[in-house]
N, C-alpha and C positions, 0 to 999 in steps of 0.2 A: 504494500500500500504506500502512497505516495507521502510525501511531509503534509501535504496540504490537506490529506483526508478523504472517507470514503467518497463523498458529494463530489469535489472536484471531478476523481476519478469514474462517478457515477457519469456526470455533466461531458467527459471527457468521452466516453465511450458513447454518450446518445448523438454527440457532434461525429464522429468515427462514422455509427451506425447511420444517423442524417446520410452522412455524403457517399456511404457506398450508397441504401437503398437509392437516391439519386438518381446515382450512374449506372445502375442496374437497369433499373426500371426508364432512362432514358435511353441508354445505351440498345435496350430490348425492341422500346418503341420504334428507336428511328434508323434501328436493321431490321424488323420487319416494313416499317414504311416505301424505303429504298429497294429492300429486297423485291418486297411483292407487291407493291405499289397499293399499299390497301391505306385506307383511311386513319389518319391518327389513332381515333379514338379504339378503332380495330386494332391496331398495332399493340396499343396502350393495353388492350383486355385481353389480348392472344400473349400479350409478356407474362401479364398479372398470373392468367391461370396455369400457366406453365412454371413461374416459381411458385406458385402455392401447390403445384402438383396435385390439381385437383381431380384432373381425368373428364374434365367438359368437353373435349373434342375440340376440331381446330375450326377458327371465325368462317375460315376461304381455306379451301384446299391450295397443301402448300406443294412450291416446286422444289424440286431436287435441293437446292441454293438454298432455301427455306429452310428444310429440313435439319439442312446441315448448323446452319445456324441456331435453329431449336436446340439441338444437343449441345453446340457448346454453351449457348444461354443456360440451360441447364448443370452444364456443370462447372459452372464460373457464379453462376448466380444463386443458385440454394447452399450454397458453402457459405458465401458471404453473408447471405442472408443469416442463416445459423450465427456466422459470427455476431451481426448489427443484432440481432433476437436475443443475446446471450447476455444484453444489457441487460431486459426486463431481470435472470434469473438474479444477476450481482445486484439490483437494485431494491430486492422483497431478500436479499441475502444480509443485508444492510441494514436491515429496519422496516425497510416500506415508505410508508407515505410519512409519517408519523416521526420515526428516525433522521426521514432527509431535514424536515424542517428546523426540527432541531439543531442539527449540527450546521444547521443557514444559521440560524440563529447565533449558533457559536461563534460564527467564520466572523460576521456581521460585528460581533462583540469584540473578535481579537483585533479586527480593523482599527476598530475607535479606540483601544487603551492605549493611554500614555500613563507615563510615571511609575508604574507597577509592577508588582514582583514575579521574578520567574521562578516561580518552584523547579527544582531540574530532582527530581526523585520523590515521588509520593508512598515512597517507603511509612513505616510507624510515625520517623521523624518528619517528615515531610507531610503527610497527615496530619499532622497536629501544626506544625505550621500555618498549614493551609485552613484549621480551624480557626486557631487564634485570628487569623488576618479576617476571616469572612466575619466572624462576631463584629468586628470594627468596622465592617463592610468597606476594606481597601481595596483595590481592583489586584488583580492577582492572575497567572496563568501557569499552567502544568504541564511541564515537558517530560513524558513518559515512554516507554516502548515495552511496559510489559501490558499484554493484551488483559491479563485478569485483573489489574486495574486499572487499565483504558475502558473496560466494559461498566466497571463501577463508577467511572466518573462520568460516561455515557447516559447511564442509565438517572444518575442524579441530574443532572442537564443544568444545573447550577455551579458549574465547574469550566469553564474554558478551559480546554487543553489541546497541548501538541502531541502529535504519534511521533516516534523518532527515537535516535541518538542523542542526548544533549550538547556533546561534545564536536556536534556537527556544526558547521556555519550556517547552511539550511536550516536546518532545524531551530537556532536559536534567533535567525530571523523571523522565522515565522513566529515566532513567539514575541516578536517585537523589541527584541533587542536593543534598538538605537533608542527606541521611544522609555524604555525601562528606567527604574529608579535604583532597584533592587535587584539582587540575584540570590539566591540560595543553592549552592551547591551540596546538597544531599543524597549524591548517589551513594550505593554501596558496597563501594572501591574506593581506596585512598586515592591510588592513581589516577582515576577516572575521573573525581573529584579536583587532582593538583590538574592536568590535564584542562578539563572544562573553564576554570578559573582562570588558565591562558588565555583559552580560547576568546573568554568572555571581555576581559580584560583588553585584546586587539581590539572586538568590534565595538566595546564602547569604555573609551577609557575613561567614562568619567562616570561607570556604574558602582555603585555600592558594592560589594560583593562579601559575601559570607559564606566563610567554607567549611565543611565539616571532614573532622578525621576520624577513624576509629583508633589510629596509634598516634598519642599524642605526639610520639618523633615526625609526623608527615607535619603538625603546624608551622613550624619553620619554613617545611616548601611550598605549602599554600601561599603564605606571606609572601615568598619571593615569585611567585605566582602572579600575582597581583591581588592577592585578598585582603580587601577593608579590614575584616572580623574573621578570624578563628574560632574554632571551639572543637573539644572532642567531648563527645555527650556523656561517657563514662566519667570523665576527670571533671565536669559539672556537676552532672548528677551527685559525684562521690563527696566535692567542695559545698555543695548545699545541704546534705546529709547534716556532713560534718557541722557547719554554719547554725543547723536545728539544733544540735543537741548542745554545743558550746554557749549559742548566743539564740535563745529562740525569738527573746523580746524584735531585736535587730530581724531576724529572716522574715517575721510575722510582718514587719514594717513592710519590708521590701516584698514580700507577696502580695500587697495590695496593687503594686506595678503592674503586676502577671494577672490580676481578677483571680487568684486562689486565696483570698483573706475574706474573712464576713464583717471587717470592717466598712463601713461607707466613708470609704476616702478613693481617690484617683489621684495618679500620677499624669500629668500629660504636657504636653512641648506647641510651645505655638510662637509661629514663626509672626516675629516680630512686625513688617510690613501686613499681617491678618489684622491687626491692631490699629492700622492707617496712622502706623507711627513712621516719619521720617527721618533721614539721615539726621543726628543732632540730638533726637527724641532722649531723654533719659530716661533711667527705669521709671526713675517717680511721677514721672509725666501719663504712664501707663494706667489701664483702670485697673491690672494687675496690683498695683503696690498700694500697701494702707488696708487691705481687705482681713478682718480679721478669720473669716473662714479660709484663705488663702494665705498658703507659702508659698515667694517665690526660691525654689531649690535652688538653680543655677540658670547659668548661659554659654550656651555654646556661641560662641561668636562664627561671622561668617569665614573666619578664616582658620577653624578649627582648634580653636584656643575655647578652655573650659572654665569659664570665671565662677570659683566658689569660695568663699560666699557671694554672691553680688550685691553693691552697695547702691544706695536712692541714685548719687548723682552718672553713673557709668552710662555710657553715651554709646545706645542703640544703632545698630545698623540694618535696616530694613529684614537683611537675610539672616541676623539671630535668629537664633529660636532660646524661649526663653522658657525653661523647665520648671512649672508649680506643679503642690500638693494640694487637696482640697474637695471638698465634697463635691460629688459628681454631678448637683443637680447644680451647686452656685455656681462652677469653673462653666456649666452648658448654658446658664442664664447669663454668664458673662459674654462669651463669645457669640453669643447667638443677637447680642444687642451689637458687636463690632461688626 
């Protein structure tokens, strides 16, 4: 199957099938018309019932030259035909009616995302990725090649996804690549993983990218891969354990970030020009500061400098993003007035 998906290749084979029937059924008509000088429409219906192999007999008794021509129409033209007819099976093979639209739908949806993340392995890991992003409803896409969960994210139909290699250039274009914010490399291969991250890294060097290792020794080459963010999920996993049982006040904090705390607090980041604050702006100037249900935690500045603590007077750059803490309904009633 193609990178682009069943539909393409659906759409691909009925254009094929279009332009033999065509040239069959014109080719048929206009050697009987020359041959035996008989009337289009004759010609037309003496082709038709000869590749349908119906056995109606002939319109005008044919001549010798006729004949001949009968047979090869016959066997130049019910092969091809078989082939152009061989869409219908690949197409109820597919889904059917139900299925194409669908995966329109998809195609339609991969068109328009900008900014958004490429899952590249919908593995455990990548499943849960791909939950966490939908709950926040972030535009998102999934480059996959194992069929048992290409079927699963088919059948969900709230999933964009690519068939494929990740580690392809096709394949990560079609995924939109240039347009992407983000990348998650989560295959389940270190190499395949330092690999992909190359990849990703040529076609857009100014993607986020986040790589996963199983052996913490591959972090290194991810990095020099071109990977933003590291991580191996065992040496996580094991730091957050440990983090529960040494310090649980602290990890109970920092789980309200993730949505696993029954705290009513949020963590959240808002890029400073959402604010219609301009170059100059200082924090205090912000509806951000002075809020007593609001912390503001930190600021990334636009040039990847982490100001913590940040003070009233520090002087705003549109592409900040400025990091508070604070109950989920005030931080919504605030930005929802900017």
């Amino acid at each position: 199957m193609t990178v682009k998906g069943a539909n393409s290749d659906i759409r691909e084979h009925a254009r094929r099938a279009a332009t033999i029937l065509g040239l069959v059924l014109g080719g048929g008509t206009l050697g009987y018309h020359l041959i035996e000088d008989w009337p289009v429409f004759d010609a037309l219906y003496m082709t038709i019932t000869t590749l349908a192999t119906v056995g109606y007999g002939e319109v005008h008794p044919l001549s010798p030259a006729g004949r001949t021509f009968t047979m090869v129409l016959i066997l130049a033209g019910v092969g091809n035909l078989a082939y152009a007819f061989a869409g219908t099976t690949q197409f109820f093979a597919a889904g059917g009616v139900g299925a194409f639209r669908r995966r329109a739908k998809m195609e339609r949806t991969l068109e328009k995302l900008h900014g958004h993340t490429i899952i590249c392995g919908c593995g455990r890991l990548g499943t849960a990725i791909l939950h966490e992003l939908q709950a926040r409803h972030a535009p998102l896409v999934v480059v996959e090649r194992d069929e048992a969960i290409l079927r699963r994210l088919d059948e969900a139909g709230d999933v964009p996804f690519v068939r494929g290699d990740a580690s392809e250039d096709e394949v990560l274009g079609a995924a939109g690549i240039q347009r992407a914010h983000a990348l998650v490399a989560a295959l389940n291969d270190d190499a395949n993983n330092v690999f992909l991250t190359l990849t990703a890294r040529v076609l857009n060097p100014k993607l986020v990218i986040y790589g996963k290792a199983d052996d913490p020794a591959t972090l290194t080459k991810l990095e020099r891969a071109g990977a933003n963010h590291t991580f191996s999920p065992s040496f996580v996993a094991g730091h957050r354990i440990a983090h529960q049982i040494l310090r649980p006040a602290i990890t109970e904090l920092v789980g309200i970030a993730t949505g696993k705390s029954t705290l009513e607090l949020a963590i959240e980041e808002v890029v400073a020009a959402r604010l219609g604050m301009s170059a100059g702006t200082r924090l205090s100037q912000t509806p951000l500061w002075g809020k007593t249900e609001i912390l503001v935690l930190a600021i990334k500045t636009h040039e990847g400098a982490v100001v913590f603590p940040p003070k009233a007077d520090h002087v705003l750059h549109r592409d900040d993003r400025i990091v508070v803490m604070g109950s989920p309904t005030t931080l919504m009633e605030i930005l929802e007035r900017v």
